[in-house]
N, C-alpha and C positions, 0 to 999 in steps of 0.2 A: 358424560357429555360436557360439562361444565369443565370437567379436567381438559378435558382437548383445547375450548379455546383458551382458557389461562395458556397454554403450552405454544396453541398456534399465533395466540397475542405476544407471547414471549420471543419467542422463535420472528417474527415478525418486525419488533423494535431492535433486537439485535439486526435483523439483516438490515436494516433500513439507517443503521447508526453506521455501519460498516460501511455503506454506499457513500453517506452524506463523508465520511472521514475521507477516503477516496477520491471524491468530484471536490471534497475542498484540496486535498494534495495536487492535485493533478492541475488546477486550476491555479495554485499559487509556485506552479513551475518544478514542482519536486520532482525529477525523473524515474527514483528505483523508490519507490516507497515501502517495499517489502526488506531492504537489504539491509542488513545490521551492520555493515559496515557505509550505512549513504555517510554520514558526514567526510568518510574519505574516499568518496568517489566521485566526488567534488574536485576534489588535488588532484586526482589520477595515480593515487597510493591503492586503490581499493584490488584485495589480491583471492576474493574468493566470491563476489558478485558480479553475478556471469552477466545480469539485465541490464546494467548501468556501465560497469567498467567496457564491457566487450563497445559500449556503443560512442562511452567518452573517446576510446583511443583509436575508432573509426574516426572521430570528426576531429579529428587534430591532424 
């Protein structure tokens, strides 16, 4: 019993750390915050991030 919440306390600050990284991205304007290549899909170089490129080169 004790092991469960260690696990569901654990399981719980990770999801809640993950959120807060998120609503801070998303709030300070980052568009693709999952894509390994965001810093170049910013330029419009970005050749294998489908969330961000496909949306920069809609709005141009």
């Amino acid at each position: 019993m004790k092991e469960n919440i260690i696990i569901i306390a654990i399981l719980v600050i990770i999801l809640g750390l993950s959120a807060l990284y998120i609503y801070k991205a998303k709030k300070s304007g980052k568009k693709c915050i999952g894509c390994p290549e965001k810093s170049l899909c910013s330029k419009g170089s970005c050749s294998s991030c489908s969330c961000c490129c496909q949306n920069d080169s809609t709005e141009n």
